[in-house]
Structure formats: structure tokens, C-alpha cells
N, C-alpha and C positions, 0 to 999 in steps of 0.2 A: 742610653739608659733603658734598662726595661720598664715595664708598666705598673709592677711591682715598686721598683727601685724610684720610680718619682711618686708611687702615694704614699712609702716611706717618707720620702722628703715633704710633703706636704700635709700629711695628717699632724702634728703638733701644732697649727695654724688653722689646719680645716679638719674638724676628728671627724668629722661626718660624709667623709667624700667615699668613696668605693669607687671599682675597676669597673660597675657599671656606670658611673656618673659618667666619668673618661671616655668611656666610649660611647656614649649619649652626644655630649660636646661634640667628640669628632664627626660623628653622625648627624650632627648641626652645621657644621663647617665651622666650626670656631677653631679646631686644633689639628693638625695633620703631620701626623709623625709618619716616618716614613717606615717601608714594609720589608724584611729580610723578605730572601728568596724563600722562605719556607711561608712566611706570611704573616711574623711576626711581627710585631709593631716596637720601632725604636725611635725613641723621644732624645733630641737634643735638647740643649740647655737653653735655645729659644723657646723649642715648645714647651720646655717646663717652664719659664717666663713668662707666654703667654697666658697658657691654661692658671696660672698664677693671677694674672692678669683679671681674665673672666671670673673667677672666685673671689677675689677680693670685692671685685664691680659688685657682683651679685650678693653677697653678704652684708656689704657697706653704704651700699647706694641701692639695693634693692631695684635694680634694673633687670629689664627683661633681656633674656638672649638678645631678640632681635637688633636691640639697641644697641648692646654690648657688641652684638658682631658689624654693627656699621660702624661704632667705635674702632674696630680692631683695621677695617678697610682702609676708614680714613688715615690710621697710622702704618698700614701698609702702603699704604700710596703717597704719605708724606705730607698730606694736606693737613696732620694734625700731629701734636708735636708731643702730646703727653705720655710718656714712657711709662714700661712695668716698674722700675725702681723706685717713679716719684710713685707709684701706687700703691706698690708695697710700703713704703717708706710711709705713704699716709695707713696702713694698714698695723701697722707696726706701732705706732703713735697714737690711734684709735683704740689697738690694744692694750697701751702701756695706760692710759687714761683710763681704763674701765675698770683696769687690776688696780690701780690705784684708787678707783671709788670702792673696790670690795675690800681692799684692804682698811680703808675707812672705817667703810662701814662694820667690819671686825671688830675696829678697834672700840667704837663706839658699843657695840653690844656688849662688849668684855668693862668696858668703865661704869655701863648700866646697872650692870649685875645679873644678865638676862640669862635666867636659868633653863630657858626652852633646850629642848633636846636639839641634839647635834645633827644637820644632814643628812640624809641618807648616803649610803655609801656608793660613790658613782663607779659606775659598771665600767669595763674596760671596752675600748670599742672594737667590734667583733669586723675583720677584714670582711670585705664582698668574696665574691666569687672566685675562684681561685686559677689560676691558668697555667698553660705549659710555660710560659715563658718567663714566669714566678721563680722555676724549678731549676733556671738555668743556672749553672754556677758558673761567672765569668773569669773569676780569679779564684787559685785555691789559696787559703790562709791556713798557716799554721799558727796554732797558741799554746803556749805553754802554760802547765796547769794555773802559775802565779795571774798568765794574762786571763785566763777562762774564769777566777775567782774578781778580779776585778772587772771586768767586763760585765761579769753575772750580778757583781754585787752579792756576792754569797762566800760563806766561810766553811773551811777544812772538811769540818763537819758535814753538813750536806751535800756537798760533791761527792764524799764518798759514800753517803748513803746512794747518791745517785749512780755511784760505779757499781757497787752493791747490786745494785737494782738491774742494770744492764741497760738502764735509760741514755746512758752516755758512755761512748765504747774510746777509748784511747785507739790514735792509729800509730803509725811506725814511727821509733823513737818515743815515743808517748805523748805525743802534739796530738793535740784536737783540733778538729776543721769549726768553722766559726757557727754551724750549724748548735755547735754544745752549746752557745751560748743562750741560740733561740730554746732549746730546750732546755735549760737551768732557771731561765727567766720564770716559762710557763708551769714550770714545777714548783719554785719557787713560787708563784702567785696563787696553786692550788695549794700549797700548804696553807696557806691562810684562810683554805677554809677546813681545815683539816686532813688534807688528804698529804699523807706521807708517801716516800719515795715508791714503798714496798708497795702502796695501793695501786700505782701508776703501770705496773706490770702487765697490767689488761690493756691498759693502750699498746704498750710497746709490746705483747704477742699478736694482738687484731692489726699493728703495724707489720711486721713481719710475715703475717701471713698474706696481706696486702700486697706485699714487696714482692713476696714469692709466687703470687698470680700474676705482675704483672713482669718479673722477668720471665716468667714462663712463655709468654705471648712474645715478648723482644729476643727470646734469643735465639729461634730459627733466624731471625731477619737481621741480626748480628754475624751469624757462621756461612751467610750467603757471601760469594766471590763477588760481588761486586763492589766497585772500588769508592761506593759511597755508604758500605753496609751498615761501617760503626755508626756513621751521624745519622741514619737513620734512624737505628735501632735505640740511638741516646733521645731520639724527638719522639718518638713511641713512646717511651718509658716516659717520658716528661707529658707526652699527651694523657697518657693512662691514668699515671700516678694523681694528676690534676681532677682528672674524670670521678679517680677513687676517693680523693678528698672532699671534692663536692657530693658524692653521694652520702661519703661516713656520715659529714656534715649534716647532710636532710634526714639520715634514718636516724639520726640520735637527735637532732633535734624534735621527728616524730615520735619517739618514745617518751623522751623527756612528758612532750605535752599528752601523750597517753595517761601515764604514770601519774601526771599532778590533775588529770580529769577535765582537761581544758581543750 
């Protein structure tokens, strides 16, 4: 798995974790995934068990790394017997119990008659850093429009605003790659504040013109004869692209704080 592909698996459990935390841990010796030839880091289903492991410790038992990692030794070397599964398992149990006290405690506010205002609306959690190996696509998927409207959770209607829009491009045959889905989501979630398909058009030309500086750089080192050209120029492109998101990233979010005077 990529680095990507296991904080997907782990944020619905820890929404607070980021690609820096990950590699903080590892940087600790808590977790060691191993390295492709290029240098990328690929996590099996142990090291996502373990780093599972230390997140649950630290959350639930409020332990220090250094404790957590002699904990991890001792069950490397057998002298101690308590597994990821009983931990999640208690992690899992810790959380069913706390949903169950808010739900409670709902139920109680709602029989009170408590007219206090509703919560504030919780913010979506914004990914860390972003990396080349985010960008990899390991398998291609096709979806047809039926599976891209269920996946997205979205109706007739809006899709085609978004085809309208040129937000989401049908490929051959008229299958879409699973990427429409990330984009129907986040479109979907800016119309709720307003922002319709047609507004979204600025992103997707500041994307393409994006796209079109960084193939410009991969494709001398694509049309080279050497017999590793494409995979290079596919790791360029995935370096770049990562580099160009991380900066969209910090100048919009320097503007934003310009603009509101903060």
C-alpha cells in the first residue's frame, strides 16, 4: 500500500493523523515500511497493524512513544503477548461506548426541551502534504455513469452539470476512471456552500494549465531511447504534479489569509 492508501484507511478512526505524522513514527523507529527502487515507501498490512497499534496506545492510553516502542520490541521479540487486534478491538469498544454516551446524551437534550443553538458545523479534515506516491495509480478502474452516481452519492442532475462544466471528462466507451468520483465528492461538498458547477471552471483551467507545465518538463525525458524512459517520465510527472499541489495549496491558502486581514 501506498502512504496515501493507508491514511485513507485510517483517518475514519484517527481524522487527525497526516503523511507527516507517518513519517515522524518512522523517523522514530516505530514503523518501517519498506523502500521501491525509486524510493518510495510501501506499507504492508503489518505495518499498517502496527502503526494502528501506536495510534490507538497514544490516543487511549495516552503513552509516550518511547514506551509505545518498547512495547512494540517486546512483542517483536515474543516476550509479550498482546497483539494489534486485542488493541484495536479495545479501541473499537472505547469508541462504541463514547458514541453511545453522546448519543445519550442527545437524547436527554431533545426530552429537556433545550433550545440552545446547534453546533457548529465541523470542518472536513484537510489531507497533510501531498506526495508523488499519492499520484500513483495502481489499478485502472472503469465506472459507469450508474456506478460514478452511486459512489458520489449524487443525482442525474449534477453530473451533468459537471460534464457541462468540463469538471469531469468521460473516457472511451464513456467509463470514467475512479478519480470522477474524488471530483464529484468535492464538488458536491462546495455546493453546499454555494458554489455551483459553472463557478468551479477556475479550478479546472489553473488545473490544466498546471498539467500543461508539467508535461512540458516530462516530455523530452519521455521521447529519450532509453529503455526506462516512460517510468521515468511517469515519476517526474507524479514528482512535479505533487510539488504543484503543495504550492497551489500554500498560495491560496496565503491569499485566503490576505484577503480576510489575518
Amino acid at each position: 500500500m501506498s502512504i496515501g492508501s493507508v491514511l485513507d484507511l485510517l483517518r475514519p478512526d484517527f481524522p487527525d493523523i497526516t503523511i507527516s505524522k507517518i513519517r515522524f513514527l518512522e523517523s522514530e523507529g516505530l514503523i518501517r515500511p519498506e523502500r521501491t527502487p525509486s524510493g518510495y515507501r510501501r506499507f504492508s498490512v503489518a505495518d499498517y497493524e502496527r502503526l494502528r497499534f501506536v495510534l490507538t496506545a497514544q490516543r487511549d492510553q495516552y503513552l509516550p512513544l518511547k514506551v509505545i516502542k518498547e512495547q512494540l520490541e517486546a512483542i517483536d521479540s515474543g516476550a509479550a503477548t498482546l497483539g494489534v487486534r486485542e488493541a484495536r478491538a479495545r479501541a473499537h469498544s472505547h469508541r462504541g461506548v463514547a458514541e453511545a454516551g453522546q448519543r445519550a446524551g442527545s437524547a436527554r437534550a431533545d426530552n429537556d426541551g433545550d433550545d440552545s443553538p446547534a453546533p457548529p458545523r465541523r470542518l472536513g479534515v484537510v489531507p497533510g502534504e501531498i506526495t508523488p506516491e499519492e499520484l500513483r495509480v495502481d489499478v485502472a478502474v472503469r465506472l459507469t455513469r450508474a456506478d460514478l452516481l452511486a459512489k458520489a452519492d449524487i443525482d442525474d442532475r449534477f453530473l451533468d452539470d459537471l460534464l457541462r462544466a468540463g469538471l469531469i471528462v468521460p473516457g472511451v466507451g464513456g467509463f470514467f476512471e475512479s478519480d470522477a468520483v474524488t471530483l464529484a465528492n468535492a464538488a458536491k461538498s462546495m455546493a453546499e456552500f454555494g458554489l455551483e458547477a459553472r463557478h468551479l471552471r477556475a479550478f479546472k483551467l489553473a488545473a490544466d494549465r498546471e498539467a500543461a507545465l508539467v508535461a512540458q518538463i516530462a516530455a523530452p525525458i519521455a521521447k529519450s531511447r532509453d529503455a526506462d524512459a516512460r517510468a521515468r517520465a511517469e515519476e517526474t510527472v507524479r514528482e512535479l504534479a505533487a510539488l504543484s499541489l503543495n504550492l497551489h495549496a500554500a498560495l491560496v491558502k496565503a491569499a485566503v489569509r490576505a484577503a480576510l486581514g489575518s
